[in-house]
N, C-alpha and C positions, 0 to 999 in steps of 0.2 A: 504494500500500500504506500509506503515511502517513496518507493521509487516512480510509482503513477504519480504522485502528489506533486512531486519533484519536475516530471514531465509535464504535468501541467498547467505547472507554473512558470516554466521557461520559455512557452511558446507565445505568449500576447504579444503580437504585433500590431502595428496601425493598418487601418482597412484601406486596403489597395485594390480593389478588385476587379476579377479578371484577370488575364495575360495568360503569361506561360505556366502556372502554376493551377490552371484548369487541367493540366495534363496527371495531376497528383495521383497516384491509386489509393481506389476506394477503400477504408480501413474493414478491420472484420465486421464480423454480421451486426448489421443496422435494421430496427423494425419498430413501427409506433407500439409504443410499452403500457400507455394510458392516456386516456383525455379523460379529463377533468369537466364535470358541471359545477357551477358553484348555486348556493343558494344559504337566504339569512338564516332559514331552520333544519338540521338536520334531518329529524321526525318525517318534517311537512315536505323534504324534498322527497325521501325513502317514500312515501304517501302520495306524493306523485309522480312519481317515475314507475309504481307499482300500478299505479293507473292505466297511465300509456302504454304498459309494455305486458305486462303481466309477470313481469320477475320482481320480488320483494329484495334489492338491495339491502348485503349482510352489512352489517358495523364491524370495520375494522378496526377503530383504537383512534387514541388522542397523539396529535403532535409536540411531544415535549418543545417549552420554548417558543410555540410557534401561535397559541392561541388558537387552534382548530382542531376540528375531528370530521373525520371520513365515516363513508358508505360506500361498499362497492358490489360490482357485479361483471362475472367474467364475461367475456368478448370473443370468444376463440383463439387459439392459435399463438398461445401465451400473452395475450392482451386482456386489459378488461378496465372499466368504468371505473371512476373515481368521484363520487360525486362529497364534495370538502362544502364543511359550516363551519363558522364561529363554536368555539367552548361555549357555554354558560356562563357568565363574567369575566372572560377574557379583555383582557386592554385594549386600548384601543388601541388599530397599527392601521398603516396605510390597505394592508390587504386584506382584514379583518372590519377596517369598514368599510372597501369596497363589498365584503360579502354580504353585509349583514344591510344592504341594500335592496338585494337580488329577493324577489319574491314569488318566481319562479324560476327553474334548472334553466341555467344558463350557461354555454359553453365559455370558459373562459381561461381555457391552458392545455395544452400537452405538452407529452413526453415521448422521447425518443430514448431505445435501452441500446448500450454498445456494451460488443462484448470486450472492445478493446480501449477505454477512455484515451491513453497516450497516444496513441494512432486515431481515434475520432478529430482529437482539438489537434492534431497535424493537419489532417484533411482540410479541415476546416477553415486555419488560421494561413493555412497556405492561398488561399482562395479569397483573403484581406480580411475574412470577418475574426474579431475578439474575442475571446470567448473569458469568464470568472475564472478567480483559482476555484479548487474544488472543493465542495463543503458537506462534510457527513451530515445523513440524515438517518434516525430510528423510531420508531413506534411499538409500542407493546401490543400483541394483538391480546381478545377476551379469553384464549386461552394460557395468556400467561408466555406466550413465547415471545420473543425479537425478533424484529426484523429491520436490518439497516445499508443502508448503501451510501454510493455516492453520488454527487451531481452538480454540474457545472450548464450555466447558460452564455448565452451572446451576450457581450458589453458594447462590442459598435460595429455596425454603423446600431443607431435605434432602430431594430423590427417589430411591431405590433404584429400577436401573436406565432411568432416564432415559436417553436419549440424547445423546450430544454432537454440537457441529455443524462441518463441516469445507467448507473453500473451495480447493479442488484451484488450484496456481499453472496459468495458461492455459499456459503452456509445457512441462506436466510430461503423460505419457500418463495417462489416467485407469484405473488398475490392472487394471478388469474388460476391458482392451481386450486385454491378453495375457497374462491367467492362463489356470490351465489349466480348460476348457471341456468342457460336458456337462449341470452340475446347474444348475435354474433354483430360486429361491424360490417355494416355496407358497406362504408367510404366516411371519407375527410373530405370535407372542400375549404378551400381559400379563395377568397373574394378579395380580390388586388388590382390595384394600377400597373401597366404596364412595365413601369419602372421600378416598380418595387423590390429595393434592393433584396428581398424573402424569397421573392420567385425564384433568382439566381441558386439561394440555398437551398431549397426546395429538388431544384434540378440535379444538383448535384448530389444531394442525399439520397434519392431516386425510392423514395415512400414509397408511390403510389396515391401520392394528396392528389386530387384533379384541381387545379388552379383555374379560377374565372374571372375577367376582366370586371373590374365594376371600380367608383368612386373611393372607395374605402378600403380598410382589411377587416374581413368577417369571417370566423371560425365557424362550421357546419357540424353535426355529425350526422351520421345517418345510421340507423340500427336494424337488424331483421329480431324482432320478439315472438314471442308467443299471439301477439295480438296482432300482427301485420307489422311494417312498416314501420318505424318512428325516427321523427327527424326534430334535434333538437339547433336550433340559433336560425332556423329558418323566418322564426314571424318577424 
């Protein structure tokens, strides 16, 4: 872990992007790991996301530190939902009251899992984008176990809605292995300007996001459930 830590913290560079450095090889295996809804009540999101779908998202555990707690629900193919509320008297923080805003499931994050962090923020910073040093993250699940990893995002150029990247600890269950089960991911979309410096990353990560021109950056998700179809950041 020192020595990932090490690597990447020696790679931030200034965003230059483009050139010969589009040539870089891709690092190991890259796949979206979760998307995130947020919403001000936990209860009341579990309660409507049970609605639409017909799957009752499990509670995973509180964020030490962080002033939040999860719901989730697998997605297939080691993916799955995250849907993040405010604690109960949690302090206030910038991201804690953007949540505690939200008054229905609102897409508003994802994640990308690498199985190689030191070779992802190469890829990446070679292509001008920034990326944080690395910052552990853990939660205790209800039955008492850990579960912790690592994760770093973009620092420049600014992306709205960009993804961040996470490195699941090999000793921890990988979340989608015993949430609760049913809805698989249809698709991502990104709603972008032409220029938007995301698209670039986007490309080069090669997801499978389907990217779509519009005014703005707009996170989609799109679900297959038990009840049909569900599409959350669409209204």
């Amino acid at each position: 872990m020192r020595r990932v830590t090490l690597l990447l913290a020696m790679v931030l560079v200034p965003p230059q992007l483009g050139g010969a450095n589009e040539k870089a090889a891709r690092p190991g295996r890259l796949q979206i790991d979760h998307l995130i809804l947020g919403t001000a009540d936990l209860d009341r999101g579990v309660d409507q996301f049970q609605q639409r779908t017909g799957v009752r998202p499990a509670f995973g555990g509180d964020h030490p530190g962080r002033g939040t707690r999860n719901a989730l629900a697998a997605l297939g193919d080691g993916r799955y939902l995250e849907i993040l509320a405010p604690q109960s008297g949690a302090s206030a923080s910038g991201d804690v009251d953007n949540l505690r805003k939200l008054r229905t499931l609102t897409p508003i994050g994802w994640a990308v899992s690498t199985s190689d962090p030191a070779a992802t923020v190469r890829f990446i910073t070679q292509a001008g984008y920034a990326v944080s040093d690395p910052k552990p993250g853990s939660r205790v699940k209800p039955d008492g176990t850990k579960l912790e990893w690592v994760s770093f995002g973009l620092t420049s150029p600014e992306l709205s809605e960009a993804p961040f990247f996470i490195s699941w600890n090999p000793r921890s269950a990988h979340p989608s292995t015993d949430s609760a089960a049913g809805c698989h991911l249809a698709g991502v979309t990104l709603t972008m300007t032409n220029h938007d410096p995301l698209r670039g990353l986007l490309e080069r990560l090669a997801l499978g996001v389907e990217m779509v021109r519009g005014a703005g950056t707009k996170l989609e998700i799109a679900l297959r459930c038990p009840k049909g179809p569900v599409r959350f950041g669409a209204e």
